[in-house]
C-alpha positions as CSV (number, residue, x, y, z in Angstrom):
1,X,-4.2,11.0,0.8
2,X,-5.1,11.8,-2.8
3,X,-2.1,9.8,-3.8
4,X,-3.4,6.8,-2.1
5,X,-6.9,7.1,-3.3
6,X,-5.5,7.5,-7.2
7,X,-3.4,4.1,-6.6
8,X,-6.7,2.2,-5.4
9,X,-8.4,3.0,-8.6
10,X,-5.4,2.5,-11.1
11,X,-5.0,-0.7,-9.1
12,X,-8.7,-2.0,-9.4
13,X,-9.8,-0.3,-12.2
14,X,-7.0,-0.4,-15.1
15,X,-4.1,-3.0,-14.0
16,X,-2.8,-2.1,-18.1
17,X,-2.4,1.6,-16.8
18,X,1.1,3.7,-15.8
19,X,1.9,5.2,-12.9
20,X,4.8,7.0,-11.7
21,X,7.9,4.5,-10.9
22,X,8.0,6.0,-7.3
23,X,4.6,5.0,-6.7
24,X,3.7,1.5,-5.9
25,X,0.7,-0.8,-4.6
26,X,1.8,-4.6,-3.8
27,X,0.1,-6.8,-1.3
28,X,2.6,-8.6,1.0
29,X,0.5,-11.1,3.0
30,X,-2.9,-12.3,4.1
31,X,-5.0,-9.2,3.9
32,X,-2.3,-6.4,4.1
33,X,-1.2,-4.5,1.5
34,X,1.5,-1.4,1.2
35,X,1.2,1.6,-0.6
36,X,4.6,3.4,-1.2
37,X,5.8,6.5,-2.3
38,X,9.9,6.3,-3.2
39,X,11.8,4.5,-1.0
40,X,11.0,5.7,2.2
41,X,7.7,6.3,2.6
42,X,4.8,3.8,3.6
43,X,1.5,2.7,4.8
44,X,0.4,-0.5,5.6
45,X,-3.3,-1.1,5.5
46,X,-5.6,-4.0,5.5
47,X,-8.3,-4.3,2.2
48,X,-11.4,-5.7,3.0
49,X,-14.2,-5.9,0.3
50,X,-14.7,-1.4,0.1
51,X,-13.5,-1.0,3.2
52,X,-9.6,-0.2,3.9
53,X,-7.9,-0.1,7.7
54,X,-5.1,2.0,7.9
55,X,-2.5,0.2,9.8
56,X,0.9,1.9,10.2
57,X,3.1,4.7,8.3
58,X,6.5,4.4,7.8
59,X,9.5,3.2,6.4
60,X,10.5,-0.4,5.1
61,X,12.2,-1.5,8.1
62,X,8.8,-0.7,10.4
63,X,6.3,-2.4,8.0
64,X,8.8,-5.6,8.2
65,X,9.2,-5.2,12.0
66,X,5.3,-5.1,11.9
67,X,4.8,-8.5,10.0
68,X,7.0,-10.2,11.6
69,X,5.4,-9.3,15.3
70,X,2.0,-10.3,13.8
């Protein structure tokens, strides 16, 4: 979880900033956004104002599958 929490703040506090190239933060649609770590590894969760809603975890194909369904 640390990992996530350091990505929120780079992401909303220093866009210039770098992180690590396995590390990413991109918002796909509406209100969800995906946090990654490499290639396999993700979370989906929705970011409302300070509030974040964890959605799903795991792997590119399940966060598509997800979207798609919703």
């Amino acid at each position: 979880m640390p990992v996530l929490v350091n990505l929120l703040k780079i992401k909303r506090e220093d866009k210039d900033r770098q992180i690590h190239q396995g590390l990413g933060l991109k918002r796909l649609m509406g209100d969800y956004w995906e946090v990654r770590k490499g290639i396999k590894s993700r979370i989906l969760f929705r970011w409302k104002g300070d509030l974040i809603e964890f959605v799903l975890a795991g792997n590119h194909d399940d966060i598509k599958r997800f979207l798609k369904n919703s």
